[in-house]
C-alpha positions in Angstrom: -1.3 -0.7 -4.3 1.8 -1.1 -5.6 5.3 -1.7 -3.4 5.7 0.9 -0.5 8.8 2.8 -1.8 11.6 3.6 1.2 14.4 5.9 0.8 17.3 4.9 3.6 19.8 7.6 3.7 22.9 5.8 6.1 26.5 5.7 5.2 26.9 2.6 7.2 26.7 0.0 4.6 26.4 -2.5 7.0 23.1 -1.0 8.4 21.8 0.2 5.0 22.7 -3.2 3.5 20.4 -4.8 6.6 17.4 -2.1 6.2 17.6 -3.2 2.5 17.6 -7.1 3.0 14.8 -6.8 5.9 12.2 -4.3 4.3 13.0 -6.1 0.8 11.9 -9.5 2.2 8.6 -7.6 3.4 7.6 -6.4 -0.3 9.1 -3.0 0.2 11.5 -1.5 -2.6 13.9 0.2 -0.9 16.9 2.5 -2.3 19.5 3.8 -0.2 21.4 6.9 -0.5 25.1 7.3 1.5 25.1 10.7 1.3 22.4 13.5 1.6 23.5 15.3 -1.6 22.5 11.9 -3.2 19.4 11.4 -1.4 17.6 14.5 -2.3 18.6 13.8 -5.7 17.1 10.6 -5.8 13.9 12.1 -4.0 13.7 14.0 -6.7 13.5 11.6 -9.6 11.5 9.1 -7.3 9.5 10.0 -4.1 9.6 7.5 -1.9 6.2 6.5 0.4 9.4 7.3 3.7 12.3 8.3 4.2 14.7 6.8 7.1 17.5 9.0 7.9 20.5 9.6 9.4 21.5 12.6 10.9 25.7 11.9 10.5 25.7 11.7 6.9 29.5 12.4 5.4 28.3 15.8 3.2 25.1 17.7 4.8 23.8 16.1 8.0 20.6 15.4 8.4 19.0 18.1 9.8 20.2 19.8 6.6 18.2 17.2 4.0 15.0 17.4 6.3 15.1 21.0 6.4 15.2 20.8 2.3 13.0 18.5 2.1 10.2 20.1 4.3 11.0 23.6 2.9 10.4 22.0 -0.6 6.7 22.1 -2.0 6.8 18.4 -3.7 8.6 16.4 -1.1 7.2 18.5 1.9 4.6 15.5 2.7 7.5 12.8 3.0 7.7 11.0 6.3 10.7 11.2 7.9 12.0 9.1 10.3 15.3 9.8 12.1 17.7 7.0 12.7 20.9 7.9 14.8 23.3 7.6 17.5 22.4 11.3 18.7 20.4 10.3 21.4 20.6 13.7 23.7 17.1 15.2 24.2 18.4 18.3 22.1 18.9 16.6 19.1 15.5 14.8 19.0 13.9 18.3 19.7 15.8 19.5 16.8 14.7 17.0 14.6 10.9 17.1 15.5 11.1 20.4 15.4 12.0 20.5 11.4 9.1 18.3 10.8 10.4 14.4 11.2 7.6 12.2 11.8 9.8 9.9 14.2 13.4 9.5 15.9 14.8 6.4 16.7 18.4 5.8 18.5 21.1 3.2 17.6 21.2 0.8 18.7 17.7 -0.2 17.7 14.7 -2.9 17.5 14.5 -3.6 13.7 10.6 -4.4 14.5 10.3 -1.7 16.5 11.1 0.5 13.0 9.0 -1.7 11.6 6.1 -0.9 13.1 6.9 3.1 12.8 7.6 2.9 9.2 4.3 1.2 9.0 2.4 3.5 11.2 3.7 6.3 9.6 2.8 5.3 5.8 -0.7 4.0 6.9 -1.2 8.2 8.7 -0.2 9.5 5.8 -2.5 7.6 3.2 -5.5 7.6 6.0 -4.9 11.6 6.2 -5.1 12.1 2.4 -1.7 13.2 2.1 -0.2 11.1 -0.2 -1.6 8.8 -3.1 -0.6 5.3 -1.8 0.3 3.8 -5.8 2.2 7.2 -7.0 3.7 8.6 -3.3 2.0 12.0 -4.8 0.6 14.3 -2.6 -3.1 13.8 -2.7 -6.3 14.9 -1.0 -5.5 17.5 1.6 -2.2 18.6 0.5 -3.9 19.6 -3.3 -6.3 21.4 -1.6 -4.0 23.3 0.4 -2.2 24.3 -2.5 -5.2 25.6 -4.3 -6.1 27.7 -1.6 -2.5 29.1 -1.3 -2.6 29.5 -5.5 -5.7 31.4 -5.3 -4.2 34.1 -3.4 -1.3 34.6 -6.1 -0.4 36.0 -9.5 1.4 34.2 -12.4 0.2 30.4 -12.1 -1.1 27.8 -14.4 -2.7 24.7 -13.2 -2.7 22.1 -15.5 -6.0 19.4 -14.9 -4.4 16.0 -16.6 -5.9 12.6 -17.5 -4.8 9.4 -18.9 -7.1 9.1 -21.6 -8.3 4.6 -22.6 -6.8 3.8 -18.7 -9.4 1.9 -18.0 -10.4 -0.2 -20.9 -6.0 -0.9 -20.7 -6.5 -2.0 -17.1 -9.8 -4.1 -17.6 -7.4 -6.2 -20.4 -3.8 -6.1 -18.7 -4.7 -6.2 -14.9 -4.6 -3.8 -12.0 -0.9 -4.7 -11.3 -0.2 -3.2 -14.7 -2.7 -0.7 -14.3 -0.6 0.8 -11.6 2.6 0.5 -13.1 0.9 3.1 -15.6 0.5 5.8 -12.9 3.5 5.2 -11.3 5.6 5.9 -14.8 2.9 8.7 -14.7 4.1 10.4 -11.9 7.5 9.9 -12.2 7.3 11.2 -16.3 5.7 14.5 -14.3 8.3 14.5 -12.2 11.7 14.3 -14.9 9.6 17.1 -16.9 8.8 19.3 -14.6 12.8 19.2 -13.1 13.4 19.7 -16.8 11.4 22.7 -17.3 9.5 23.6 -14.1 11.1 25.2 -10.8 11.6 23.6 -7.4 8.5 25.2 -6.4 6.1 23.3 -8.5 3.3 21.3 -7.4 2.7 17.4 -8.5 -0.7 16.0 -7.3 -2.5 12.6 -8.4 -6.1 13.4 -7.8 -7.0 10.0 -7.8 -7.7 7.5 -10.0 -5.9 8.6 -13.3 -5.9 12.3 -12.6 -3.0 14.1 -11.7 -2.5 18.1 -11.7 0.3 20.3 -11.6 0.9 23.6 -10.4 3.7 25.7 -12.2 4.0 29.2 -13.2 2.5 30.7 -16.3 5.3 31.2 -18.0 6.6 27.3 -18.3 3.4 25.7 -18.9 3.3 25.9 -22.2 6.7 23.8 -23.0 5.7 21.5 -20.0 2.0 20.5 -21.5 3.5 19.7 -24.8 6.4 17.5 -23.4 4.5 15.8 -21.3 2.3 15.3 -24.1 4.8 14.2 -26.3 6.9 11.8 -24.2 3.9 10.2 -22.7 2.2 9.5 -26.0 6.0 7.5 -26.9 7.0 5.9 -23.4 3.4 4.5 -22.8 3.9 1.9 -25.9 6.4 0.2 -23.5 3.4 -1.3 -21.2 1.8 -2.9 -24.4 2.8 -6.4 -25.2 4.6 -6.8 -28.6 1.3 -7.8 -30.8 -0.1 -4.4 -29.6 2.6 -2.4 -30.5 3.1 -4.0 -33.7 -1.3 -3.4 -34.7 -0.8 -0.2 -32.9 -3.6 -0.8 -30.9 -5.6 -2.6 -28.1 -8.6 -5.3 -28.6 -11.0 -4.9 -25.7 -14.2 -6.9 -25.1 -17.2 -4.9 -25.4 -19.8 -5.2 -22.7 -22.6 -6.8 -25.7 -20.2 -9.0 -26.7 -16.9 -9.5 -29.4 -13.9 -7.0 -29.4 -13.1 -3.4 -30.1 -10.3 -1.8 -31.0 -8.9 0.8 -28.4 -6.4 3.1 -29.4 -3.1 3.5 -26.9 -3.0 5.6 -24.3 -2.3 9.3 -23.9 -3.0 12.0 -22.0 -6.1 14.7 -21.7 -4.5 17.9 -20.7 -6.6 21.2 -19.4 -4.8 24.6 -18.3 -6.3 27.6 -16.1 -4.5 30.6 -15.1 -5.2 33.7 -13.7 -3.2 35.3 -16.3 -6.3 34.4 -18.8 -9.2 34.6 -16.2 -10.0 35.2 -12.5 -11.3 32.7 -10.3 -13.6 32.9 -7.2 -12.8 30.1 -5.0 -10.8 26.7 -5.5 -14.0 24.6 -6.3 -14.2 27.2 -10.0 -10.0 26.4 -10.2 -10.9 22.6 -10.8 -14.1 22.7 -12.3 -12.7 25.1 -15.1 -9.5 22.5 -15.3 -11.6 19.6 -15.8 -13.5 21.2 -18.5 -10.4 22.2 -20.3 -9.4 18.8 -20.1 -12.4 17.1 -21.3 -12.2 19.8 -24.4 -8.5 18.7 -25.3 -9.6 14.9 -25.0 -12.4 15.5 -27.4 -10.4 17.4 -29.5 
């Protein structure tokens, strides 16, 4: 797993700059935000594994990002944790009630948050609702979506794959292995901002497989832009000998080397639009067969 990614969203730069210092010296990457404008934007371009929030925040409080973010189909599975002076029973109410995970007063026990931020990232992996090297919903929260999908009109799924992963991570390491699916996800993501709808669905499957859930009409210019920018960006992970042969050398399991070709990515689309489905379990095995016909292709 790759560095727990926290999102601190305080306009006290004396407590932000703390949170930063303290989680950063515990292998966390932490961002902060100063404004809730700026931190849904940045949850956008980067979902973090938590969120700790403020609820006096100098634009929209935060009642008002929580609200967006839970109301929101790809950051709805953030954990949110509350940090704030607001300490009347009304206001913790309030923010349970729009679907924060935790709420802690100021002043406050720096291990104390600790401890919640952990707790609350460890539920969230052991529950299958987030991917713990991406921060993607995962598990439970795809499937949920595939059973509200299967109910509608108008949808693609798209079933994708990062094709030579594994023969790249046997050679460069797990460490750069997961670097891959984290510029994965976040590629996903800038696309399907770009060309999608706030209402889109980004899952990582597990492993290298990720799916996304957009409507009919977009998923055409969103498979071949994906397509496209992965196949370009991915050369960045090679080192400079393997960019310059244009491929990989891997050992083969009898013995000497074979050339592996760069990564790119597999992608398989199902829609209602071009058939009908009878349950979820059709939805992904149709997908997966799509996908294993474009890679072979």
């Amino acid at each position: 797993m790759g560095k727990p990614r926290l999102l601190v969203v305080e306009d006290d730069n004396d407590i932000a700059n703390m949170l930063k210092i303290y989680f950063g010296g515990m292998d966390y990457e932490v961002d902060i935000a100063p404004r809730g404008g700026l931190a849904l934007e940045k949850t956008r371009t980067a979902l973090p594994h938590l969120i700790v929030l403020d609820i006096m925040l100098p634009d929209i409080d935060g009642y008002e990002v929580c609200r967006t973010l839970r109301t929101n189909t790809r950051t709805s599975h953030i954990p949110v944790i509350f940090l704030t002076q607001k300490d009347e029973r009304s206001d913790k109410l309030q923010g349970l009630e729009l679907g924060a995970d935790d709420y802690i007063t100021k002043p406050f026990d720096i291990e104390e948050l600790k401890l919640r931020v952990q707790g609350a990232i460890r539920r969230s992996e052991r529950e299958s609702l987030t991917d713990p090297r991406s921060g993607l919903p995962a598990g439970r929260l795809i499937e949920e979506q595939l059973r509200r999908i299967i109910r509608q009109e108008d949808w693609a799924l798209l079933d994708l794959r990062v094709n030579h992963f594994e023969p790249f991570r046997d050679v460069y390491g797990f460490v750069a292995g997961d670097d891959v699916l984290r510029f994965t996800a976040m590629l996903l993501s800038e696309v399907v901002d770009e060309l999608g709808s706030s209402s889109d669905f980004i899952g990582h499957a597990g492993g290298d497989n990720f799916i996304i859930i957009t409507k009919y009409e977009s998923v055409n210019a969103i498979r071949e832009r994906i397509k496209a920018r992965f196949a370009e960006e991915v050369q960045t992970h090679y080192n400079f000998m393997d960019r310059q042969q244009g491929f990989m050398q891997a050992p083969k399991a009898e013995g000497g080397v074979t050339q592996v070709p760069f990564m790119t990515l597999a992608v398989g689309m199902v829609s209602p639009v071009q058939q009908s489905f009878s349950d979820i379990r059709e939805i992904t095995e149709l997908a997966a067969e799509a996908r294993r016909l474009d890679a072979a292709a």
